[in-house]
N, C-alpha and C positions, 0 to 999 in steps of 0.2 A: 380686976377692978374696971368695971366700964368706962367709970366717971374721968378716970385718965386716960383712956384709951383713945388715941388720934386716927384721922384719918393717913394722916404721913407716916405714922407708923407701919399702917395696913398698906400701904405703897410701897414702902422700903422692903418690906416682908415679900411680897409679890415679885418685886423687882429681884430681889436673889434669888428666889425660887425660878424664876424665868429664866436669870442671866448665867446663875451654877457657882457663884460667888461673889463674898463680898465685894470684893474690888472690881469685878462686872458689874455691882448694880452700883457701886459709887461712881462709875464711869458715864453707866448710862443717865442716872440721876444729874452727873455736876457736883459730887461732892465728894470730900475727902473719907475715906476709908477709914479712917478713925472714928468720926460721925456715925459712919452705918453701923460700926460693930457697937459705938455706944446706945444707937437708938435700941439696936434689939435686944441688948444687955438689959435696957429701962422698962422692954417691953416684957421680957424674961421675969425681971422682979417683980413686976407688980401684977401681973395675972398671975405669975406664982407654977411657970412651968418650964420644961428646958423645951426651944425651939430647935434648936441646934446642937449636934453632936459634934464636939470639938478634939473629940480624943485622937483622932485623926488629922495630917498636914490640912486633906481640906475639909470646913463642917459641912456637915448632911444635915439633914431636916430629918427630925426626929418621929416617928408615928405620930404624936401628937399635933406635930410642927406642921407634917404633912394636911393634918385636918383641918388643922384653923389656917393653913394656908387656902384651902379650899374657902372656907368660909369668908378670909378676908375680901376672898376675887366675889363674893353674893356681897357683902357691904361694900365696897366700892363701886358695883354695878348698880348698887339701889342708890346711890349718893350722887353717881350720875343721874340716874334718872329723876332724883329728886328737882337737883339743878336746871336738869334738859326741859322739864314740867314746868318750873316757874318760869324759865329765858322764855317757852313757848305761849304762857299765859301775861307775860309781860308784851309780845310780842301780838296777841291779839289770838293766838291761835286755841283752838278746842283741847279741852282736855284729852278728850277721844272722842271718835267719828261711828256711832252705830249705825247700821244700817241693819236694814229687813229687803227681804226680796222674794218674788212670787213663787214658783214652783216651773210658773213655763219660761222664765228668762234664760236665754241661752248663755251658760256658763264661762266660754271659752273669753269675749271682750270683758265680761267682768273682772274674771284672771286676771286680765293684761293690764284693766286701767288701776286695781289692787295692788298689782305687783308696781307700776309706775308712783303708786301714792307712796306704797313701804320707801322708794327711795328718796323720793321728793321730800316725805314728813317723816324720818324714819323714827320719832320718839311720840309721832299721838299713835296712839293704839288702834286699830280699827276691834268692833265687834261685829259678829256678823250672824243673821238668824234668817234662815230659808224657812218660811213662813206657808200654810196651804192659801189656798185659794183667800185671798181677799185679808190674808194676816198682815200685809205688808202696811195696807189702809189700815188697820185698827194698831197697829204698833203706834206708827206716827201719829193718833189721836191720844194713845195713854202717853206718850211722851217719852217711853222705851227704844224711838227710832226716832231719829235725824232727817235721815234721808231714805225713802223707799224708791225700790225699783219693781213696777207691777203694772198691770191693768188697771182699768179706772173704768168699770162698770156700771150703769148702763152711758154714765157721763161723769167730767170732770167733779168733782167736789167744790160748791162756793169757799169751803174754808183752805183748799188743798190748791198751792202755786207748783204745777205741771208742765214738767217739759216733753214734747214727745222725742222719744229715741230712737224705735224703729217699728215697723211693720213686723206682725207675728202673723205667720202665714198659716191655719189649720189644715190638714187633712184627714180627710174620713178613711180609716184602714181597718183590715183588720186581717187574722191570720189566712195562710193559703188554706186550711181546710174548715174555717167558718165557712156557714153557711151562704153567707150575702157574698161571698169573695166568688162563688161558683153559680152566682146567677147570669146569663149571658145574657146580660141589658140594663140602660142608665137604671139606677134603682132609685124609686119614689120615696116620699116619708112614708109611706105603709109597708114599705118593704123591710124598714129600719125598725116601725115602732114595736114590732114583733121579737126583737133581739133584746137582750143585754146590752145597756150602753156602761162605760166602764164613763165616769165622771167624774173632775176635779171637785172638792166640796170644801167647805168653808168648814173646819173640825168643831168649830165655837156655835156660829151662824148657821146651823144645816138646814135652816126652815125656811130661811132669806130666798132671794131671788134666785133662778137657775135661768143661768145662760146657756145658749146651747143645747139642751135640752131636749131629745126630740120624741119619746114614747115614754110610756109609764115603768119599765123595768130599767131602773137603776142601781147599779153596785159604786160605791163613794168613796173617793180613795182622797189622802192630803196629800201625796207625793206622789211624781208621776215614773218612779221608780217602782213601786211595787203595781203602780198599774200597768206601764210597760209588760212587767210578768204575766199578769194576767191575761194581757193584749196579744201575749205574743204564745201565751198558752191556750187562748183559741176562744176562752172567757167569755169575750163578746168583742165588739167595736167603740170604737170612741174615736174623736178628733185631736190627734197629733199634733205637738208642733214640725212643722218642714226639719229644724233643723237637728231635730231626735232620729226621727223616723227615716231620715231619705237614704241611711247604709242599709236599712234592712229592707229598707223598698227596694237598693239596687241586690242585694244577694238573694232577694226571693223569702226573708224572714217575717215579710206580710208584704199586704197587696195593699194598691187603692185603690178604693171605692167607688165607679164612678156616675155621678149623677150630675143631673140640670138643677134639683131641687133647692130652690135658696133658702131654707128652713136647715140645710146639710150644710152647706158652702154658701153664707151672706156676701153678698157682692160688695157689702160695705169693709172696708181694713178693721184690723182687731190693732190697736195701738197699745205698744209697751213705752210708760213713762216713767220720771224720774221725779221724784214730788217730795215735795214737803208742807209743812205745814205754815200756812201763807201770812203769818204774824210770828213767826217766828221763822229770819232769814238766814241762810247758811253760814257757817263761819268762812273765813277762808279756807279750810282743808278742804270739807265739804263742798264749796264752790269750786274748788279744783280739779277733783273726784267727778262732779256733774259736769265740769268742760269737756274733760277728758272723756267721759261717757261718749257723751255730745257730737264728739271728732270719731270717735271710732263706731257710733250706731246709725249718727243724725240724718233723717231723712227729711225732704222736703216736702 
């Protein structure tokens, strides 16, 4: 019967199943041994099953007992959680923290400022969605994302509040036996528009702007995963980030490119921000999250 059924019940149950007997869990509990063997007598009667096998000096937990043992430790875990949810929204804090992020952010500090949130908020939930080219911006406009971590092309957003976090450094590579990797001299844009360029593309937007850009033969990728593959199976060239590409630069698993041409390599920095949507400001977790970005990417 549900309707009787307590949470201290579901405690006391746990608690011998943890401690291997009654008078263990009445010790660790605070209470008398009489108590525990009546609470589960109560509990016995009215869901109408044996927990415990008594035929024995000490009881065992029965097949059954065993199960809704299991089951008690998933409703006490939800009943924390229920708790932990309200203390955190009484408390001012977010229910959960989504975020969206581009495709070229370098994964390694997100790891670290993720893994410092889990400890710091360990009951809001983060969600997390690695977005192609330009998804991170249109998350945070449907209102599916919080906080984005991306590019902010060809300029900031009037509705989007941006922080910059760091410098993404591009390189033009491509395999040792493409053809532009065996030309011996800077190479121009007409040396390039002639190739395969492998390109990040927006999956939604493919008609929208192209950055970067530099010939008419393009192959479109949303993740720079399966481009990679391509990249490094010889496919064509495209512009890397520094911090993907620079192991395979030093074992010889592609080359780089090298030109004067600023149409290849713009002298101006490619900036990775941290943005939200500028009428609607971060909770605390969130503001946390972006400190902590802040400190491990922030560049002046």
């Amino acid at each position: 019967m549900i309707g009787s059924l307590t949470l201290d019940q579901l405690r006391v149950l746990v608690a011998i199943a943890d401690s291997g007997s009654f008078s263990a869990a009445a010790r660790r509990l605070g209470r008398v041994q009489s108590a525990i063997s009546q609470m589960i007598r109560t509990l016995e009667d009215t869901q109408g099953v044996i927990l415990f096998d008594r035929s024995e000096h000490k009881p065992r937990l029965t097949a059954i007992g065993r199960m809704m043992v299991d089951q008690a430790r998933l409703v006490l875990f939800s009943a924390e959680r229920f708790e932990s949810l309200a203390l955190g929204s009484r408390a001012g804090l977010e229910a959960e923290l989504p975020l969206a992020i581009d495709p070229l952010i370098p994964s390694q500090p997100l790891i670290a400022s993720l893994r410092a949130l889990r400890e710091a908020y360990i009951d809001v939930p983060v969600t997390f969605r690695t977005e192609g080219l330009g998804g991170a911006e249109r998350r945070l406009r449907e209102g599916s994302a919080t906080l984005g971590v991306c590019l902010l092309l060809p300029s900031v957003p009037d509705d989007l509040m941006a922080y910059p976090l760091m410098d993404l450094q591009l390189l033009p590579v491509a395999a040792p036996d493409h053809p532009l990797a065996k030309i011996d001299r800077p190479l121009e844009t007409t040396d390039f528009a002639a190739h395969v360029q492998l390109v990040l593309s927006d999956p939604i937007a493919q008609d929208g702007p192209n950055y970067g850009v530099v010939g008419p033969r393009l192959w479109r990728f949303v993740d720079n995963g399966r481009r990679l593959d391509f990249l490094l199976a010889g496919l064509g060239w495209c512009k890397m980030p520094k911090h993907i590409v620079e192991p395979m630069l030093k074992d010889g698993r592609l080359m780089l490119l090298e030109t004067q041409d600023q149409k290849i390599v713009p002298g101006t920095r490619l900036l990775i921000y941290a943005a939200h949507i500028r009428d609607k400001p971060l909770g605390p977790v969130g503001t946390w999250l972006l400190n902590d970005l802040r400190q491990r990417l922030f560049i002046s």
